[in-house]
ZADO-1210 file (C-alpha; in nm, 4 decimals, padded with zeros to 6 digits):
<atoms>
<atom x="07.3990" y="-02.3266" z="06.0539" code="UNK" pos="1"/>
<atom x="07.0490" y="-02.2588" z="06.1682" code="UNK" pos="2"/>
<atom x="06.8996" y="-02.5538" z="05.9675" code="UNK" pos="3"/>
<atom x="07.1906" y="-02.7767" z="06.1495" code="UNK" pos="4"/>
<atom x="07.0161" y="-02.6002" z="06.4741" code="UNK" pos="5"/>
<atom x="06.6780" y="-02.7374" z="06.4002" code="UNK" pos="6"/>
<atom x="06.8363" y="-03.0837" z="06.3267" code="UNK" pos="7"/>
<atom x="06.9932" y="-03.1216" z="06.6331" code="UNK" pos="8"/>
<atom x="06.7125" y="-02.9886" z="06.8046" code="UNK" pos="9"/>
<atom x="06.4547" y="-03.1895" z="06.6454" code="UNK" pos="10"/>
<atom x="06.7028" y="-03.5144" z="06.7429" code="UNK" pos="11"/>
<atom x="06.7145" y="-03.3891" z="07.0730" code="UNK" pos="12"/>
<atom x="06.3211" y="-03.3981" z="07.1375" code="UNK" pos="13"/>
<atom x="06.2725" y="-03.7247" z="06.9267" code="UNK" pos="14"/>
<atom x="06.5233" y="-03.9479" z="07.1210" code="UNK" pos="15"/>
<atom x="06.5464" y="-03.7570" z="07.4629" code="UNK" pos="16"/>
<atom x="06.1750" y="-03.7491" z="07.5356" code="UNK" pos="17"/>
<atom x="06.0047" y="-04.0720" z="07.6899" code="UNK" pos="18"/>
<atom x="05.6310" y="-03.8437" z="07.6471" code="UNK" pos="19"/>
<atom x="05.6859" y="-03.7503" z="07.2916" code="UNK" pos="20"/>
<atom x="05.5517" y="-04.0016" z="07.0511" code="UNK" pos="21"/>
<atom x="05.5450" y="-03.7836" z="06.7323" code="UNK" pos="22"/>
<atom x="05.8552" y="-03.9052" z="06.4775" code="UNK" pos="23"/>
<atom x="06.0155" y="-03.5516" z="06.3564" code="UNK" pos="24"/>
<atom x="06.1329" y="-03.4976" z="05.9936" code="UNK" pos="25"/>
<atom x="06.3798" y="-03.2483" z="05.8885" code="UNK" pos="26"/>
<atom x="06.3846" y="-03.1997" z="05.5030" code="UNK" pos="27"/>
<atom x="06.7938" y="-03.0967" z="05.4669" code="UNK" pos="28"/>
<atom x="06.7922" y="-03.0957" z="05.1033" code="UNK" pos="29"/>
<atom x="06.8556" y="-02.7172" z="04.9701" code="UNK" pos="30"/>
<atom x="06.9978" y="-02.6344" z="04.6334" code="UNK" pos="31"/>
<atom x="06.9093" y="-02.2247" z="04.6906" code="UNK" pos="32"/>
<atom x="07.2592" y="-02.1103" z="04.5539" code="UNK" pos="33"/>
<atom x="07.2640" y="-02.3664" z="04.2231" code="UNK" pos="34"/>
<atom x="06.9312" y="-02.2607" z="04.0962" code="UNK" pos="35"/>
<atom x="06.9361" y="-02.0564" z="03.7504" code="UNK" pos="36"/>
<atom x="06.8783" y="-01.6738" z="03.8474" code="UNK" pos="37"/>
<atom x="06.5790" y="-01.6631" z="03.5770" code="UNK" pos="38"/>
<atom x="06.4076" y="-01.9733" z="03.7978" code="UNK" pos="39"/>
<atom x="06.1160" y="-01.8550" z="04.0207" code="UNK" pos="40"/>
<atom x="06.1610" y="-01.7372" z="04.3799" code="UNK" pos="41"/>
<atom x="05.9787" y="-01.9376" z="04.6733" code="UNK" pos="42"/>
<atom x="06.1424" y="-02.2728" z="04.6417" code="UNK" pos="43"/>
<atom x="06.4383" y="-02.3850" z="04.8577" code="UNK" pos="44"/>
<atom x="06.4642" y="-02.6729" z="04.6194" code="UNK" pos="45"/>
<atom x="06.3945" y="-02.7135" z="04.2647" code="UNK" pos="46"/>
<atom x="06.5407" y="-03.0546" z="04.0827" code="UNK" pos="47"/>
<atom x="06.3832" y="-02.9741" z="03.7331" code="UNK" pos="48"/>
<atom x="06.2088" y="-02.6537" z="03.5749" code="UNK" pos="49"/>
<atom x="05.9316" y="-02.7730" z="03.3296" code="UNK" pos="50"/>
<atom x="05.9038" y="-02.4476" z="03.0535" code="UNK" pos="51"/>
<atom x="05.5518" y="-02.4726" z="02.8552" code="UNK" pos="52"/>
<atom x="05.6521" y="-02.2529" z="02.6310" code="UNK" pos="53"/>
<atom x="05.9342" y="-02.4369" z="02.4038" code="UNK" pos="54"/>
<atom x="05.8760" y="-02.8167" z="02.6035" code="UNK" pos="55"/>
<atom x="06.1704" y="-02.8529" z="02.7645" code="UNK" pos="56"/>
<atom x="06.2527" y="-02.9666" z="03.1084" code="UNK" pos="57"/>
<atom x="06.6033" y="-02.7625" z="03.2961" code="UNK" pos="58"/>
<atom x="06.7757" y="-03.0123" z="03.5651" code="UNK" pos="59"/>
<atom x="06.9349" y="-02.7903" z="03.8425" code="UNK" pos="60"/>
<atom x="07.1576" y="-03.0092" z="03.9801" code="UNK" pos="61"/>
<atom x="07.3184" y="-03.1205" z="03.6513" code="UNK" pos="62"/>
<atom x="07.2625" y="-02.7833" z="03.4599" code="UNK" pos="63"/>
<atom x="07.1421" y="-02.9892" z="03.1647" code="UNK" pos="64"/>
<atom x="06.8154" y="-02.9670" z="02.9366" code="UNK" pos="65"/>
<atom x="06.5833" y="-03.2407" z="02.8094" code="UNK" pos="66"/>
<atom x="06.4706" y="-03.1918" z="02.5008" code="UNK" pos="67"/>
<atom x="06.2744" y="-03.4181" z="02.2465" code="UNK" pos="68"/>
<atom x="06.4272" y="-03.4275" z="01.9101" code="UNK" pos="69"/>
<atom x="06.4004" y="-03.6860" z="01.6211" code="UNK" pos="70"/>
<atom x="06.1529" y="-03.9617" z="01.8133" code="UNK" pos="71"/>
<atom x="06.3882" y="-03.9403" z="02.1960" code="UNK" pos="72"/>
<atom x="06.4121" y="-03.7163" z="02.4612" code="UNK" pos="73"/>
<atom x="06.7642" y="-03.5955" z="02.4474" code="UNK" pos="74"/>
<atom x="06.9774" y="-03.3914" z="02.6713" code="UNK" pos="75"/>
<atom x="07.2745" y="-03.1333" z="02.6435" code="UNK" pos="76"/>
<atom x="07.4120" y="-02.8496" z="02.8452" code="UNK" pos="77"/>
<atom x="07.2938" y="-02.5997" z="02.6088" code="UNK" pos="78"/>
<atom x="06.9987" y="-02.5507" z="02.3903" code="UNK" pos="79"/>
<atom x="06.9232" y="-02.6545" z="02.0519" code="UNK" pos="80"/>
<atom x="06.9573" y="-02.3857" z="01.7894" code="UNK" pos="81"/>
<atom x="06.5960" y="-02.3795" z="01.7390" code="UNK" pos="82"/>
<atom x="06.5667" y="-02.2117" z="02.0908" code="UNK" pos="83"/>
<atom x="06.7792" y="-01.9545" z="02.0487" code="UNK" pos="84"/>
<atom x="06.5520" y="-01.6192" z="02.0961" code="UNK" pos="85"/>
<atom x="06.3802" y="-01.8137" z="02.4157" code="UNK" pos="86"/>
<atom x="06.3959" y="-01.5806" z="02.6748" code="UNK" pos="87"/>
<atom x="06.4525" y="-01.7700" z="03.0170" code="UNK" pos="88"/>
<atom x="06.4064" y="-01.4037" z="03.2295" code="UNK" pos="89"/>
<atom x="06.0723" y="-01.3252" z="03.0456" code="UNK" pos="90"/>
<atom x="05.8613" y="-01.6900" z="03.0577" code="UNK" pos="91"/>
<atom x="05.6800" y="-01.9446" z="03.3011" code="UNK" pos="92"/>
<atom x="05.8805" y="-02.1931" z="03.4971" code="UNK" pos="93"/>
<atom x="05.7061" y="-02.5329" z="03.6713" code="UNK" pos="94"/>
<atom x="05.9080" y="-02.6759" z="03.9516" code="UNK" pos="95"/>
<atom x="05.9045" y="-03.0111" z="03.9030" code="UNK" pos="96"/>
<atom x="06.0868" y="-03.2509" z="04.1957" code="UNK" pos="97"/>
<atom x="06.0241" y="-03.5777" z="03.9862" code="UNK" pos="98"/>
<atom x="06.2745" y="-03.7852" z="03.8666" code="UNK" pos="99"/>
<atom x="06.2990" y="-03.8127" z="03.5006" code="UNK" pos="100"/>
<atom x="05.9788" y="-03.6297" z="03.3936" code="UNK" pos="101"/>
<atom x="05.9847" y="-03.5657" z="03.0457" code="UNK" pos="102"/>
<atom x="05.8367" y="-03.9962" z="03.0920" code="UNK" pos="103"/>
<atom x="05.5183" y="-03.8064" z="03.1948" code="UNK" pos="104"/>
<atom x="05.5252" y="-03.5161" z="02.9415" code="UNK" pos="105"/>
<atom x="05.2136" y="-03.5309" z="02.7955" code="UNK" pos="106"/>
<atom x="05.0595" y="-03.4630" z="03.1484" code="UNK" pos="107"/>
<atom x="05.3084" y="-03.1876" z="03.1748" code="UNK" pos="108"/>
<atom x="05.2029" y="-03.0629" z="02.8368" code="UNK" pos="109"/>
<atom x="04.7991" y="-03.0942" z="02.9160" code="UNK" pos="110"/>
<atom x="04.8261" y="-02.9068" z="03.2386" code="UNK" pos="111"/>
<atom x="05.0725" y="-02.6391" z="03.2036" code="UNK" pos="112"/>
<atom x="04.9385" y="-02.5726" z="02.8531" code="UNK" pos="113"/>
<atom x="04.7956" y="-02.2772" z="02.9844" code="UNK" pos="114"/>
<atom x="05.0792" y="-02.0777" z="03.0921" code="UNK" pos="115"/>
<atom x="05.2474" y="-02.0830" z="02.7819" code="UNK" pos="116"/>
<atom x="05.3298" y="-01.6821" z="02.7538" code="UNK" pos="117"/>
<atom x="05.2807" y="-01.5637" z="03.0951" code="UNK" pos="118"/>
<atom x="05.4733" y="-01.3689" z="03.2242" code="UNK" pos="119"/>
<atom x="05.4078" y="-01.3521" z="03.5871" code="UNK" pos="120"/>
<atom x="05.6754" y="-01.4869" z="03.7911" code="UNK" pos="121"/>
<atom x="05.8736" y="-01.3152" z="04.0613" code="UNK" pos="122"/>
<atom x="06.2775" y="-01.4019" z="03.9682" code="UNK" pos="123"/>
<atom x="06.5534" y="-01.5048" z="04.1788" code="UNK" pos="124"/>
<atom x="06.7504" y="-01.2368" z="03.9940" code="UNK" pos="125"/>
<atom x="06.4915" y="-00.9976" z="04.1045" code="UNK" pos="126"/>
<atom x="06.4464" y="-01.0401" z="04.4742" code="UNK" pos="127"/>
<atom x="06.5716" y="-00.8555" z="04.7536" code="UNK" pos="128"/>
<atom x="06.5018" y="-01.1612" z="05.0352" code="UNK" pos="129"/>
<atom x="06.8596" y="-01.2100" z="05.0746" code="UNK" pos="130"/>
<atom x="06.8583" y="-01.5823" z="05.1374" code="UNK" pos="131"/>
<atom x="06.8774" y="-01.5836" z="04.7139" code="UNK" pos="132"/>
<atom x="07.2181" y="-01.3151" z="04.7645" code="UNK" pos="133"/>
<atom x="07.4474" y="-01.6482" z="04.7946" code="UNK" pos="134"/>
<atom x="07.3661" y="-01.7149" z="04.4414" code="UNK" pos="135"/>
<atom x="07.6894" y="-01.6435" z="04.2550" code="UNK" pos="136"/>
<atom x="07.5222" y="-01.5635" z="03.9749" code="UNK" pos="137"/>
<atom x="07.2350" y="-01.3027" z="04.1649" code="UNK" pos="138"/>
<atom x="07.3325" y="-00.9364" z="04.1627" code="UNK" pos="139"/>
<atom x="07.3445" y="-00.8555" z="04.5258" code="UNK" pos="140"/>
<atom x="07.6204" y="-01.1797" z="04.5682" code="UNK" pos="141"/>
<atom x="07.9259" y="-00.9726" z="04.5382" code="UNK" pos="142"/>
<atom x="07.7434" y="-00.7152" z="04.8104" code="UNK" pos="143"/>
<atom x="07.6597" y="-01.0385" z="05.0273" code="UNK" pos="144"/>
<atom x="07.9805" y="-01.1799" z="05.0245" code="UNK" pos="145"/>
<atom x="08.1570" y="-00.8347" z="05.1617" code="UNK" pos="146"/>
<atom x="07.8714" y="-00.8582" z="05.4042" code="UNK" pos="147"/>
<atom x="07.9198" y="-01.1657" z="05.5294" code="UNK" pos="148"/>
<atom x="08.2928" y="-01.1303" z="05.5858" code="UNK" pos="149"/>
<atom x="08.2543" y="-00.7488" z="05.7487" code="UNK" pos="150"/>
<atom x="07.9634" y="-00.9323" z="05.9709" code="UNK" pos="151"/>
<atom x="08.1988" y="-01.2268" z="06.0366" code="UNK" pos="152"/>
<atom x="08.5381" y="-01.0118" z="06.1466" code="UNK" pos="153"/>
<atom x="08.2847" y="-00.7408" z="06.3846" code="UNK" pos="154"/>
<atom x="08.0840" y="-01.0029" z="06.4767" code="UNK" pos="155"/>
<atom x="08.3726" y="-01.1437" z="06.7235" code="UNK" pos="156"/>
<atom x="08.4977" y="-00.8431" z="06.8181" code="UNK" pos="157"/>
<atom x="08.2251" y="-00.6879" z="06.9343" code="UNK" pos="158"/>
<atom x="08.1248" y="-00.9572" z="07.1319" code="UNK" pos="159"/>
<atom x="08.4393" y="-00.9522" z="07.2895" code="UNK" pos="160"/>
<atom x="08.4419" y="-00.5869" z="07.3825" code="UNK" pos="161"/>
<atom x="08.0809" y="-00.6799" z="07.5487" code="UNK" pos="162"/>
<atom x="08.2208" y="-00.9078" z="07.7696" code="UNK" pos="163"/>
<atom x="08.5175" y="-00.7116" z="07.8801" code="UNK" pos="164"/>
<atom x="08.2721" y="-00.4103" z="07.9044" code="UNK" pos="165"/>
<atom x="08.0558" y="-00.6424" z="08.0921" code="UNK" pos="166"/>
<atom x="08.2778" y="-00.7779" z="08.3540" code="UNK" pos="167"/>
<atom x="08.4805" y="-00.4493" z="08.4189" code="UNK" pos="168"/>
<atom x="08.0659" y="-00.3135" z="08.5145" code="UNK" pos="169"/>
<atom x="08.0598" y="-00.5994" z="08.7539" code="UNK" pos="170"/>
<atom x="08.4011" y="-00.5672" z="08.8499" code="UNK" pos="171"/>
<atom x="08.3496" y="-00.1942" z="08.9940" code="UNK" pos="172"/>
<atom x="08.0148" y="-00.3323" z="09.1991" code="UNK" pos="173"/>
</atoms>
């Protein structure tokens, strides 16, 4: 709702001012909630996760993994056998927002050599911002849910009681 705020703002100020000659973008494109919980916190959108260690690119929006095997990049919804033991929660992620990457994979493999084994990233799974709680899959989602709907149902009624409170103060003036 408040990135639909900025929108309509941002329309506002582009099309109702004669003095404003800036052009406004508004980037809508989220995918917050449909990211893996191992991915890396700090991106709003991620369409592919390169990982250095095994050579394998993760698509987030189709859940799928490109893989080379046998001369061709390949893709499934699930690992090869040979990847097995990888451990997703305990290796280095690349957000890539390319389409179709593994065409530039050598580059990929050159420069992200180098953080084959770290181990340094923060995780979705981890964090305590809350804008990563509407992930289904994060462990404060169940919490956040409950949340929302006890925020939702008091929300309204205490606004209501302020403006009866409200008006029965100016009523008695």
């Amino acid at each position: 709702m408040r990135y639909f705020l900025v929108l309509i703002t941002a329309l506002f100020l582009w099309g109702g001012s004669s003095t404003l000659n800036a052009q406004v973008s508004v980037n809508l494109n989220f995918n917050l909630d449909s990211q893996p919980v191992w991915g890396p916190t700090g991106y709003d959108y991620v369409e592919y996760y390169y990982l250095p260690d095994i050579d394998v690119y993760y698509y987030v929006p189709g859940q799928r993994y490109y893989y080379y095997s046998n001369g061709n990049w390949r893709y499934s919804s699930r690992l090869p056998s040979r990847y097995r033991n990888y451990d997703f929660y305990n290796s280095y992620k690349v957000v890539v927002n390319e389409s179709k990457p593994w065409r530039n994979s050598k580059n990929y493999r050159e420069k992200y050599s180098s953080y084959k084994g770290r181990h340094d990233q923060h995780l979705i799974r981890d964090s305590r911002d809350s804008k990563y709680f509407k992930n289904k899959n994060h462990p404060e989602h169940n919490n956040w849910v409950k949340q929302q709907k006890h925020d939702n149902g008091n929300h309204n009624g205490n606004n209501n009681n302020n403006k009866k409170n409200n008006k029965q103060k100016r009523d008695k003036k």
